[in-house]
N, C-alpha and C positions, 0 to 999 in steps of 0.2 A: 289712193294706193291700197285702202283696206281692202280686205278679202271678204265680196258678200257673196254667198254658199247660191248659185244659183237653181231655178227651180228643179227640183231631177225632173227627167225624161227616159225612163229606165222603157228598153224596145230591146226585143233582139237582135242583136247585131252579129253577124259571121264574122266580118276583117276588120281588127284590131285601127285600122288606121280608120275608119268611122267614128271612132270616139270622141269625146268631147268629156269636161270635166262633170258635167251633169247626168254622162251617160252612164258614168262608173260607178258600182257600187262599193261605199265605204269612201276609207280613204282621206278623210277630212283633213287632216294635218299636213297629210303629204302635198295635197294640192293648196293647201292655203301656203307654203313655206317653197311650194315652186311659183304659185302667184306672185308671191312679195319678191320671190329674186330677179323673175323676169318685168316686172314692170318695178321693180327697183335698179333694174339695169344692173344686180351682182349674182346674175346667174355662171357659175362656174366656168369654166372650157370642157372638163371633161366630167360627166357623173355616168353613178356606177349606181344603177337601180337593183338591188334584191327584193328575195322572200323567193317565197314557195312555187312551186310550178302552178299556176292555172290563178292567181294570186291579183293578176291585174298589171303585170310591170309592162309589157309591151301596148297595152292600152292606157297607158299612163304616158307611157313615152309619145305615141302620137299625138295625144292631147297635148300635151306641155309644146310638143314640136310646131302646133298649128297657135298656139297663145307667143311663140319667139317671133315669128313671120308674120303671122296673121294680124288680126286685132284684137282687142281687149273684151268684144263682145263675143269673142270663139270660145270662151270660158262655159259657151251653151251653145248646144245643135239648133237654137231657135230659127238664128240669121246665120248661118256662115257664111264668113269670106270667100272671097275667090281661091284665096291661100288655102283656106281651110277645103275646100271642096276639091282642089286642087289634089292637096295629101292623100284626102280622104279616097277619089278616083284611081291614087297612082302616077298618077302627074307630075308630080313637083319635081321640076329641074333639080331644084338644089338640096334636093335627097337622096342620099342612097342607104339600103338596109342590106346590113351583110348578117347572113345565118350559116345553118350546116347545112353544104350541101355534097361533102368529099366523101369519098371511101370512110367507110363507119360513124358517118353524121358527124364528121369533121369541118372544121372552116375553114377553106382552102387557104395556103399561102396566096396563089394568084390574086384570089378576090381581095384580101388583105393588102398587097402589091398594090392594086387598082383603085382601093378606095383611098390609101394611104397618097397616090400621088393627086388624084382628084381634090383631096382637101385643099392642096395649096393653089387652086386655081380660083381667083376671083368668080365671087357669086356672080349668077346672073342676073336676077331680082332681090333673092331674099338678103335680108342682115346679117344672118347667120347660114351659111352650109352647113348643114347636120348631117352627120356619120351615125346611121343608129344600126348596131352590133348586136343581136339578140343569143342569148342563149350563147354566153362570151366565153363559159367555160368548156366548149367546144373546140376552143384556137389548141391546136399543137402547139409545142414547144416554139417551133420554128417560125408559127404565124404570131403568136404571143411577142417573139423578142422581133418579130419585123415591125409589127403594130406600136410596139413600145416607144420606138424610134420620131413616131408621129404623136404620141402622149405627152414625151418628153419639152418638144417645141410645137406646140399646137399653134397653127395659122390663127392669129386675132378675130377674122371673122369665118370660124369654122367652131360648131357646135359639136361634142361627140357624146353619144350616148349608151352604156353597156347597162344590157342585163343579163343576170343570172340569177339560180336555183343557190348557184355550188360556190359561193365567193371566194369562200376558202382552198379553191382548187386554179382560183387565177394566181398568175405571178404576183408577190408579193412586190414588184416594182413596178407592176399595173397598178395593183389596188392602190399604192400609195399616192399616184398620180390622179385618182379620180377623188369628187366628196362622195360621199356614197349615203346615199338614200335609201331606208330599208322598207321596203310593205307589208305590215303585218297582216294577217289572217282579218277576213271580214268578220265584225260581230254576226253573230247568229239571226239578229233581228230586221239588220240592217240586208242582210245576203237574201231571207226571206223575204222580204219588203220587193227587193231585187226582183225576185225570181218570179215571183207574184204577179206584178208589173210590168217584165219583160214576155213574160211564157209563160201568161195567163192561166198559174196555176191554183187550184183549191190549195187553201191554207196548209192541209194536211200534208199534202204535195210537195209544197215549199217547203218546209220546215224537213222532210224527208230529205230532200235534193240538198239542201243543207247542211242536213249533218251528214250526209253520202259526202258535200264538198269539202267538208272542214275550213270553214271560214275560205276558199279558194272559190271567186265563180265558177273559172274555165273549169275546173274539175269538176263543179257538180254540175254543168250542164254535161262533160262528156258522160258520166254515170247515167245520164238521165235517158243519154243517146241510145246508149247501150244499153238499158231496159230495153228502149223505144223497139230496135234495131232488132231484140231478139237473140242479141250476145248471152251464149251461153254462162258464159262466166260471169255475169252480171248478176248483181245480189238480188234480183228479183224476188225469190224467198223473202229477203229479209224485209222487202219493200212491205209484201203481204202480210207480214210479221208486223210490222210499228206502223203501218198507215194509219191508224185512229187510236194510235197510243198518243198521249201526252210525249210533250220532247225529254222531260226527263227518262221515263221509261224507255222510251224510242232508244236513247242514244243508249240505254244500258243493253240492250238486246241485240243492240248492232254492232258494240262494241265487246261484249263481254267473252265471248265462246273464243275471238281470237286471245283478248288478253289472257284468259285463262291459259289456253293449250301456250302460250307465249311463256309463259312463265313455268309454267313445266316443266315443256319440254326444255328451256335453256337450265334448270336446277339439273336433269339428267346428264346434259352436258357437263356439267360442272363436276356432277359428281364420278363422273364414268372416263371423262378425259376423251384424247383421242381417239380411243377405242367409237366412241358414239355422233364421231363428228356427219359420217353418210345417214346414219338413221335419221340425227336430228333435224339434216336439211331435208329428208324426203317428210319428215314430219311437218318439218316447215312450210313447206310449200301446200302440202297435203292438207292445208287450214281453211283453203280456198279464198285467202287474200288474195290480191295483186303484192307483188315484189314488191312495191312503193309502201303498198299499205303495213306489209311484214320488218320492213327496213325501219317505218316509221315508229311504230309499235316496238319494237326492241329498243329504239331509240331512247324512246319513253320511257320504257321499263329501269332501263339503265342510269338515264336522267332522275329518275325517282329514288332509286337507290342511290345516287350520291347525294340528293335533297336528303334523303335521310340520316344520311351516315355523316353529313354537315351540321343539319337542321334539326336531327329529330324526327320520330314519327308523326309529329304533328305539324307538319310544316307545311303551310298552307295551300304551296304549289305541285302537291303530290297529288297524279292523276291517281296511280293504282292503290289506292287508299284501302279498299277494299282486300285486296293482296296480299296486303303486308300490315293488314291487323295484327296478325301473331308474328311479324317479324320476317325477315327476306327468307327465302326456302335453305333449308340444308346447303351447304358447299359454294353458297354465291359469294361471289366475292365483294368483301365488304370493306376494304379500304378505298379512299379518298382518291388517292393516286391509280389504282388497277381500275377504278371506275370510270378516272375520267379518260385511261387509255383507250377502253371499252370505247366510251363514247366517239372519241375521235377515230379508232378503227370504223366506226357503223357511219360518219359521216363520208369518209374516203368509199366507204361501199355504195351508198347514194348517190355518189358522184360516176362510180363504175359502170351502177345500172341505167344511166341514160346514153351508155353504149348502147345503140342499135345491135351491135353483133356481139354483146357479152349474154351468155348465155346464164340463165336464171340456177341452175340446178349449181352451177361451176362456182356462181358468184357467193352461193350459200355456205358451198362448201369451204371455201376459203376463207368467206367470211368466220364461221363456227372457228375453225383450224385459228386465226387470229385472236378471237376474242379469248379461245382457251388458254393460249400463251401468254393475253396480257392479264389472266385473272392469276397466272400461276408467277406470275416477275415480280 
């Protein structure tokens, strides 16, 4: 029943349901503490897989789903199962994945409806029916409290599986219903080893695509695409910039011009009130992040000033250390409580921008319009 790390086989793979535990990179805990549940026979009814978008959850979940059914040697792409290859194709009777596919990349009620009364129909082969929900914090209200209904009394041999980005945006009597599994962020060494391996990259290459990912594969491969691809908006620049930098430099070069103008422009805010709320989002945007990467970084910034205003300047989990050598800027707000409102408004905005049809400039502004109320309460 112990858990031995089987050999990797890091390849490129497009659809997540090809995965295997050896195909993923990072991750060791998570798969050794689903190995022990499922061949200890106390793997959950319902879990609720997080972290970050591009992070690995939905290639985790297929893996884990072809080690329920499958056999013990699906822990590696070496030999799969019939089970396994089954998944892997699209096949498998006794699965079904519900996503967004409704009006503003919603999860339909119907689909919801359908997989909820499929659960309670005896499997065909497998031990378990598996229900796996991707990107869970897409249910409406309405699909939310229909889905709940089948959380509450889950069928004995029916597996259900949620992931999300945003957990704090599901119902709290979902979350309560699942155990929840969290993914963190791949080590740097480990995502390079990856990437190396898979998409046969020079070192310099790897180590780029990984700090483009932030500890996320799926995100440094889409970055990488989007070089490839010719997207305008891709940091191509910055590519040219840190290629044959060392990683420390690298990530200061790639990181730095946004945290700076980050921290500016939200001190102007601060000081200027709503008078400066449209300036600061066009300035915002005007930084030539992606939304994620601007959300993420205020995030940061914010996180770091209540690290500080807790811990001290010298608390060791402060990114903008640099920044706040001489102290947070003029007018930021510097209590305990307006910080951590801050913070919680900037995750609700996170949650907002993986609307398909919310628009970026609107969400800024709102965003600004918020943060300056909770720095002034």
């Amino acid at each position: 029943m112990d858990y031995t790390p089987p050999q990797p086989h890091y390849r490129a793979i497009e659809d997540s349901r090809e995965h295997h535990f050896n195909t993923i990179a990072g991750h060791d805990t998570v798969k050794r503490l689903l190995w022990k549940m499922i061949r200890g026979g106390r793997l959950p009814n319902s879990i609720l897989l997080t972290g970050p978008d591009g992070v690995g959850k939905r290639s985790m979940a297929f893996a884990a789903i072809k080690l329920v059914n499958g056999e013990p040697s699906d822990v590696s792409d070496a030999s799969p199962s019939r089970v396994a290859r089954n998944i892997a194709s699209g096949d498998y009777v006794d699965l079904r994945v519900v996503g967004p596919s409704g009006p503003g990349g919603q999860i339909r009620i119907d689909d919801i409806r359908d997989v909820s009364d499929w659960a309670y129909i005896t499997p065909v082969e497998a031990r378990k029916k598996v229900i796996l929900i991707h990107d869970a914090d897409r249910m409406n209200v309405a699909s939310a409290n229909c889905f709940l209904k089948t959380l509450e009394e889950p069928p004995a041999h029916c597996l259900i599986i949620l992931t999300t980005a945003m957990p704090h945006t599901l119902l709290a009597t979902i979350r309560s219903r699942c155990s929840t599994i969290r993914l963190q962020p791949v080590p740097h060494e480990d995502l390079v080893a990856w990437l190396r391996a898979a998409y046969h990259m020079d070192e310099n290459q790897a180590a780029m695509a990984a700090l483009l990912g932030e500890g996320r594969p799926g995100q440094a491969i889409r970055q990488i695409a989007r070089i490839a691809d010719g997207d305008a908006d891709a940091p191509r620049d910055l590519w040219d910039q840190v290629a044959n930098k060392p990683r420390r430099e690298a990530a200061y070069v790639l990181r730095s011009d946004l945290r700076t103008g980050i921290a500016a422009i939200m001190a102007r805010l601060h000081q200027h009130g709503s008078p400066a709320i449209f300036g600061a989002a066009c300035d915002l945007r005007d930084l030539g992040g992606s939304l994620d990467s601007v959300l993420s970084l205020l995030l940061t910034w914010y996180r770091d000033l209540a690290l500080r205003a807790v811990a001290g300047s010298e608390a060791p989990m402060i990114v903008n250390r640099d920044l706040l050598r001489e102290g947070p800027p003029p007018h930021t707000p510097a209590s305990p409580r307006a910080l951590g409102r801050a913070i919680r408004i900037l995750l609700d905005a996170q949650a907002d921008a993986r609307r398909p049809l919310m628009d970026a400039q609107l969400n800024l502004e709102n965003l600004l319009l918020r943060l300056g109320e909770a720095s002034q309460a």
